[in-house]
VOBA-1610 file (N, C-alpha, C; in pm, whole numbers, padded with zeros to 5 digits, always signed):
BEGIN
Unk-00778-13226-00091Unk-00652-13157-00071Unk-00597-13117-00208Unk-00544-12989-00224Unk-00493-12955-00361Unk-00370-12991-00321Unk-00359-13020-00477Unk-00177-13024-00469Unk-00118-12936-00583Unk+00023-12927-00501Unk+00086-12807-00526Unk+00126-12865-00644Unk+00155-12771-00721Unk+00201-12781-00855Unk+00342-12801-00851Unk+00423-12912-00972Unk+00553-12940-00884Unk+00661-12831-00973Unk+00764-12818-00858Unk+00857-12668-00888Unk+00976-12740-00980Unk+00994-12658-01047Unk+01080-12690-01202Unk+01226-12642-01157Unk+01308-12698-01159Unk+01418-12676-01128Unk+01497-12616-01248Unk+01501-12450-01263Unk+01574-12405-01398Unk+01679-12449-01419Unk+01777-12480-01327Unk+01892-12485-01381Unk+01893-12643-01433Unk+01846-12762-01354Unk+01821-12897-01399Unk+01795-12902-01545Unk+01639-12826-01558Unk+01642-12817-01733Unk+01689-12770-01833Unk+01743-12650-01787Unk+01852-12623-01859Unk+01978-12698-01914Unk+02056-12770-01825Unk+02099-12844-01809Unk+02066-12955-01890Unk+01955-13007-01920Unk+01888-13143-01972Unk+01898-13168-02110Unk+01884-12974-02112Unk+01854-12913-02278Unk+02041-12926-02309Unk+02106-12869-02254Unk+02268-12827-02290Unk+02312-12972-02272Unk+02304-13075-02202Unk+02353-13191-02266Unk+02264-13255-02390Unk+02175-13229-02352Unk+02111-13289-02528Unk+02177-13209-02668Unk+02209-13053-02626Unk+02240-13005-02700Unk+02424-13046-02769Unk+02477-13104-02637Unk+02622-13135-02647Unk+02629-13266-02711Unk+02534-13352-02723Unk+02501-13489-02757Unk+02504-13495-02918Unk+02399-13414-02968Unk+02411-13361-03125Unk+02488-13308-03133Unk+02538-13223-03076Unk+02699-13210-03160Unk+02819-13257-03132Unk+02833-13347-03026Unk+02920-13462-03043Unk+02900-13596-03163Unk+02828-13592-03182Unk+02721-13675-03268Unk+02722-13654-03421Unk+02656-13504-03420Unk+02656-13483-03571Unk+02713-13325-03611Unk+02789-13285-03544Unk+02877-13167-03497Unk+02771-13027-03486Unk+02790-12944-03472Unk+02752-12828-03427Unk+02634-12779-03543Unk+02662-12754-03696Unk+02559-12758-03792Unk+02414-12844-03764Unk+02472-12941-03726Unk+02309-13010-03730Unk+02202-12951-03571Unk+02286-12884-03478Unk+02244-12784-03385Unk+02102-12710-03406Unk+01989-12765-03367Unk+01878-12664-03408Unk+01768-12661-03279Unk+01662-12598-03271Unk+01609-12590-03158Unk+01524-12711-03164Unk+01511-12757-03305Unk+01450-12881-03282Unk+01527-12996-03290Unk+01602-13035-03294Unk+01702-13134-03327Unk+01741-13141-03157Unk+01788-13017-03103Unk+01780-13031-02928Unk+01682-13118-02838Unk+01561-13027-02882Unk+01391-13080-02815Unk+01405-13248-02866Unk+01419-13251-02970Unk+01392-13454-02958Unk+01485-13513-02931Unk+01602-13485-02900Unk+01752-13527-02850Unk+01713-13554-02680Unk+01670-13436-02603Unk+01601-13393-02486Unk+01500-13473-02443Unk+01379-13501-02550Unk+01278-13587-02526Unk+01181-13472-02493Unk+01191-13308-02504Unk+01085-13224-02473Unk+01042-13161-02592Unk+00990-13115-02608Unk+00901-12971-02686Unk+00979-12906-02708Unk+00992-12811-02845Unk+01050-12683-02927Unk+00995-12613-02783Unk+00852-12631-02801Unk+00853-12499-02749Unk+00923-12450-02584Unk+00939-12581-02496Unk+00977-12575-02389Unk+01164-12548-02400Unk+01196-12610-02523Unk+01351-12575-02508Unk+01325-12412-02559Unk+01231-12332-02635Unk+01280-12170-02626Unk+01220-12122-02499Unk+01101-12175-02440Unk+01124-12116-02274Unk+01238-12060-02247Unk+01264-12201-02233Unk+01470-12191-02157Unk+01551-12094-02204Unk+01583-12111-02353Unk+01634-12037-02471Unk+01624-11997-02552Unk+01559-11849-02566Unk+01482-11809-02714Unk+01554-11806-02806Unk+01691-11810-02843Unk+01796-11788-02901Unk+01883-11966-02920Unk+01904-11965-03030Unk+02017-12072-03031Unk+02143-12048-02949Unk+02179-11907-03017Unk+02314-11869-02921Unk+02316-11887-02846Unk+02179-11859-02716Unk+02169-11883-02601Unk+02164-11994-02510Unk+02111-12105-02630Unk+02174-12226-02577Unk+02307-12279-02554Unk+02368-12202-02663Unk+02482-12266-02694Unk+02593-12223-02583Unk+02560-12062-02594Unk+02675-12024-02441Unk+02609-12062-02347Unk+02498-12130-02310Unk+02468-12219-02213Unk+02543-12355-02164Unk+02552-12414-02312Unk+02611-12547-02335Unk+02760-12510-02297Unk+02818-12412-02313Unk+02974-12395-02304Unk+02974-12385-02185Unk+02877-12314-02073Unk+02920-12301-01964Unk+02893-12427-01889Unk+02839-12518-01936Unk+02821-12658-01844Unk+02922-12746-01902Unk+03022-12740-02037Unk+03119-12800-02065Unk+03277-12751-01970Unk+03266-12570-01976Unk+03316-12544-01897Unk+03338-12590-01705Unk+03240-12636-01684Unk+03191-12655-01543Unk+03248-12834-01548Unk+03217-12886-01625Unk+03268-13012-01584Unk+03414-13032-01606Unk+03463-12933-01664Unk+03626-12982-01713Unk+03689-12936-01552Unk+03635-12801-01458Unk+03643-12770-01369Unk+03674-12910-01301Unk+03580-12931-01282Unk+03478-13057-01162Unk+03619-13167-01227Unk+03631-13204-01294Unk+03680-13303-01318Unk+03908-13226-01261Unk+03943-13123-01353Unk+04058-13048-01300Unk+04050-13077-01123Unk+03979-13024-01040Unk+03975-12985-00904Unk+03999-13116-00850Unk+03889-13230-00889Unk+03940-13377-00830Unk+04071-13411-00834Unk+04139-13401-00960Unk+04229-13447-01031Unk+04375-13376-00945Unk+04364-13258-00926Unk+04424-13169-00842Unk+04450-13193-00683Unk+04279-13230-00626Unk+04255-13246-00518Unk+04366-13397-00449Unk+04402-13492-00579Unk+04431-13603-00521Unk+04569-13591-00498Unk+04620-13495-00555Unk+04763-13489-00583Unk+04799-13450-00434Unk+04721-13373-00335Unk+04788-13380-00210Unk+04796-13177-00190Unk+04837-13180-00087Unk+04866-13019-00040Unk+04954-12955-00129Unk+05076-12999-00170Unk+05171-12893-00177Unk+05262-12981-00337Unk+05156-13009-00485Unk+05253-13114-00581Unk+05327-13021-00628Unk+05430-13093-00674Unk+05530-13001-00755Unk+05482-12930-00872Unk+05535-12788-00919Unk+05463-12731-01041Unk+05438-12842-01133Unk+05539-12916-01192Unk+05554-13036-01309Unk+05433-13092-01314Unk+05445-13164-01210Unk+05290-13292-01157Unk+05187-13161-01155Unk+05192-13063-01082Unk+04993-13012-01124Unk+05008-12962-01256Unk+05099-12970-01323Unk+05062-12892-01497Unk+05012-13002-01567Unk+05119-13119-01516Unk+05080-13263-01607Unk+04923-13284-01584Unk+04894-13283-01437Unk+04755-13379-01428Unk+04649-13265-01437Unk+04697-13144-01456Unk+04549-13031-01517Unk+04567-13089-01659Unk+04638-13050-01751Unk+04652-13049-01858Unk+04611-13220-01911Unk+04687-13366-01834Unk+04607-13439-01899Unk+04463-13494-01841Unk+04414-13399-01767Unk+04225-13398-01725Unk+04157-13333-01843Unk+04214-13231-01876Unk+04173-13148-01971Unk+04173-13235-02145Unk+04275-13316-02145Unk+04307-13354-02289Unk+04169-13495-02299Unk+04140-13535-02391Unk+04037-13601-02450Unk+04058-13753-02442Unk+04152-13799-02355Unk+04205-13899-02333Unk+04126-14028-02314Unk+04002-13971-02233Unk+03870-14126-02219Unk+03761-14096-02274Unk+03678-14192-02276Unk+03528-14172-02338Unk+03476-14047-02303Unk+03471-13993-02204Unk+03437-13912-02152Unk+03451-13769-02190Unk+03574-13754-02174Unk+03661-13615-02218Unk+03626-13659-02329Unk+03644-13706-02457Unk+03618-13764-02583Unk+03481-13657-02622Unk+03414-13663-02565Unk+03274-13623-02602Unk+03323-13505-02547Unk+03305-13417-02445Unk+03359-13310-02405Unk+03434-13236-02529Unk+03516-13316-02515Unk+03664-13248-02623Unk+03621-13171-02750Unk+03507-13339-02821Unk+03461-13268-02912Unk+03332-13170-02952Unk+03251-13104-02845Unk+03150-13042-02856Unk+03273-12869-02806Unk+03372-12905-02699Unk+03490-12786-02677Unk+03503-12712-02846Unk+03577-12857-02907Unk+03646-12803-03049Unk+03566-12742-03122Unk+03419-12824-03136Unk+03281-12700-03213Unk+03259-12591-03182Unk+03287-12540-03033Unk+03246-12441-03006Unk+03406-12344-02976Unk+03492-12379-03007Unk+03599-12293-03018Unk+03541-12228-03158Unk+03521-12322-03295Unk+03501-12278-03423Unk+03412-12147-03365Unk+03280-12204-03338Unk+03181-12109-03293Unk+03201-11947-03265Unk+03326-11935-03136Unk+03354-11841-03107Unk+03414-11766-03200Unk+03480-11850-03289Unk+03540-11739-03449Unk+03496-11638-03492Unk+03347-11675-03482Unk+03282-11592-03557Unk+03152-11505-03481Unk+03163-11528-03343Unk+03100-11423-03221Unk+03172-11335-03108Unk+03190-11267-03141Unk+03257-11167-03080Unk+03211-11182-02961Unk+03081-11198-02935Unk+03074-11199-02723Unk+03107-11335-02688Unk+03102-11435-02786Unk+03113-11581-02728Unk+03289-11561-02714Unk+03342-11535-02755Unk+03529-11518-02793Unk+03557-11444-02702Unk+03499-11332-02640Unk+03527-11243-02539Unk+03564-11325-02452Unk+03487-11412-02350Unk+03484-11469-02245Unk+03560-11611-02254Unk+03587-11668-02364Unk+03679-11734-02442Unk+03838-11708-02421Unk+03821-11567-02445Unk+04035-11494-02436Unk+04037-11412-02321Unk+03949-11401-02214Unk+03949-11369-02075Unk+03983-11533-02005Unk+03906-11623-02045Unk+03952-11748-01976Unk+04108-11794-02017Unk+04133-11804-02109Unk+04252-11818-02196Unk+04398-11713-02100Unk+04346-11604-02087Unk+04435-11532-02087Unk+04503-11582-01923Unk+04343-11607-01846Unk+04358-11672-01672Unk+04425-11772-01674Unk+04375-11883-01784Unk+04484-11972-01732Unk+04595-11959-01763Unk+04622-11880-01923Unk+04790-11890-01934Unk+04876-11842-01820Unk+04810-11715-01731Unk+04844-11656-01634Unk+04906-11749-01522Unk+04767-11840-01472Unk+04834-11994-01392Unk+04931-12033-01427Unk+04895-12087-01558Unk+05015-12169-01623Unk+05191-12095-01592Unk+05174-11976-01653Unk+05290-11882-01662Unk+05363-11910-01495Unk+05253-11875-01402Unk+05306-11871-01256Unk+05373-12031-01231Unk+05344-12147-01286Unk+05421-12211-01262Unk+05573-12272-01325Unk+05524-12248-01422Unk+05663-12253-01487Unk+05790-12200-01485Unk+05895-12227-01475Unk+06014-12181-01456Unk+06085-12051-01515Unk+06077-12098-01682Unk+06095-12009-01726Unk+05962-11950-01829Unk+06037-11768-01804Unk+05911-11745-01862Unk+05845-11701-02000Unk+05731-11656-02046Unk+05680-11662-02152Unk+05673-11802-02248Unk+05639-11911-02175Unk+05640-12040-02206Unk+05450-12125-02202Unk+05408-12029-02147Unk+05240-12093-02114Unk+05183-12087-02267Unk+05209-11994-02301Unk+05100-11997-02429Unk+05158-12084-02550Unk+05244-12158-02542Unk+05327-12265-02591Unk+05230-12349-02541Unk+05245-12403-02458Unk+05214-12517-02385Unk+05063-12497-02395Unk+04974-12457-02417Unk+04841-12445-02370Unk+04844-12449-02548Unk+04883-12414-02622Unk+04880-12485-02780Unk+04942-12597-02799Unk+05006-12658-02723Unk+05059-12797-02711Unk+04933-12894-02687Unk+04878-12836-02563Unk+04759-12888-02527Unk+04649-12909-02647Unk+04604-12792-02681Unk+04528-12794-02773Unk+04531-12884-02900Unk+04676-12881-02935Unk+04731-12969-03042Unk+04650-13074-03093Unk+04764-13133-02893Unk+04728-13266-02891Unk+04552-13309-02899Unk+04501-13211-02811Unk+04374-13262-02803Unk+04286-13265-02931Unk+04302-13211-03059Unk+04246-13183-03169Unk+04305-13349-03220Unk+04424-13352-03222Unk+04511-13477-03262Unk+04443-13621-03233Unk+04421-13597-03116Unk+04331-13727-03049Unk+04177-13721-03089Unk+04120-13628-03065Unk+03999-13621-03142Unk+03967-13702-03338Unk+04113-13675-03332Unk+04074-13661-03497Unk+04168-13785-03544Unk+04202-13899-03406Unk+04283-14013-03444Unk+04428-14020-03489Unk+04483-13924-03506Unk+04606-13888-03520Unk+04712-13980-03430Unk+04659-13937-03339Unk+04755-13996-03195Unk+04670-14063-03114Unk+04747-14167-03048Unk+04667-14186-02933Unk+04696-14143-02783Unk+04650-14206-02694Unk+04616-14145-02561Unk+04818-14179-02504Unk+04846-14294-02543Unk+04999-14328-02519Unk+05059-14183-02548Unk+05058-14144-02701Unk+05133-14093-02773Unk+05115-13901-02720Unk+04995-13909-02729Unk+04983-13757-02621Unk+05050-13760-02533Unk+05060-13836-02433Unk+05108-13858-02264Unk+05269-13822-02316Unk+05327-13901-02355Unk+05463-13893-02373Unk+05502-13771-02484Unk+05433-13742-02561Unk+05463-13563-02600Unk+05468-13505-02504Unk+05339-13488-02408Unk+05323-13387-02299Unk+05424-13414-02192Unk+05453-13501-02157Unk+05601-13519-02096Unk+05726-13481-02155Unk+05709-13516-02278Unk+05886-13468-02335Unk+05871-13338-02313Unk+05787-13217-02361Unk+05817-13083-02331Unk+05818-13023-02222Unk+05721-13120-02093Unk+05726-13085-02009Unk+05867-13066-01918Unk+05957-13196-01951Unk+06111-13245-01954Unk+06165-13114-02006Unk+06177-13074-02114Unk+06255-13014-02152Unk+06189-12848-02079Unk+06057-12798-01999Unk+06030-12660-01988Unk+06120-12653-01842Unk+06094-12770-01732Unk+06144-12804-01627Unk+06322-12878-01630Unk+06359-12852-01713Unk+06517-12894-01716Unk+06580-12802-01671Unk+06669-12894-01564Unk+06757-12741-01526Unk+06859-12697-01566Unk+06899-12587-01625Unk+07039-12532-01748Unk+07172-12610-01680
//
């Protein structure tokens, strides 16, 4: 009996490659990023990680879109628990602190995010899709808030903090209760 040759799941390895790839640069930040530094991070072959990705870039807006995808996955739960109908306040708080770098978890996230914000500085197609996302959520954001032209405040509040915590500044206490005081003061009523 022959046997079938077994079917490779692209997106799995892909995947395998973009967290190995998020690993080194949580690790040893984005510079030490190479197609080989990936492959033995991975446990595969150069040559099987340019299969995937002939391009570094191409890993890399790979890697953003599976960092992107879990901050999702993790937002939607976070959202999901709050019930049918939470008040604007409560879903800004609990998007915004899913999003912030608060556990081990997000921690690593946060900081392969912050490498690849740098990243986009200096790529015009990676930044494109960067200030199209940016622009969606401030848009959300904007729709909930009271008063307006206040999102893109707050979504640099966010950011702030999350660079802040990354970089030991603050801790996870000290974020929470920033992001509450302004939140206090966006939701106060005149």
């Amino acid at each position: 009996m022959d046997r079938m040759p077994k079917k490779v799941d692209e997106r799995e390895r892909r995947t395998l490659i973009a967290d190995a790839l998020m690993r080194v640069a949580a690790e040893q930040g984005l510079e030490a990023v190479s197609l080989r530094h990936v492959a033995a991070e991975a446990g595969v072959s150069a040559g099987m990680v340019q299969h995937w990705f002939r391009t570094r870039d191409q890993m890399m807006e790979f890697a953003m879109e599976v960092v992107r995808e879990r901050n999702e996955a993790r937002v939607t739960e976070a959202v999901a628990a709050l019930g049918d109908a939470p008040e604007p306040r409560e879903l800004l708080r609990t998007i915004i602190t899913t999003l912030l770098p608060l556990a081990e978890e997000s921690r690593a996230d946060g900081r392969v995010a912050l490498a690849f914000l740098a990243y986009t500085a200096v790529r015009p197609t990676a930044s494109a899709r960067l200030r199209e996302e940016t622009a969606q959520l401030a848009g959300f954001i904007g729709s909930l808030l009271p008063v307006p032209g206040k999102a893109l405040g707050l979504l640099a509040l966010m950011e702030g903090l999350g660079v802040y915590l990354l970089g030991g500044q603050t801790t996870p206490d000290e974020a929470r209760a920033a992001l509450d005081a302004h939140l206090d003061l966006l939701f106060a009523v005149p």
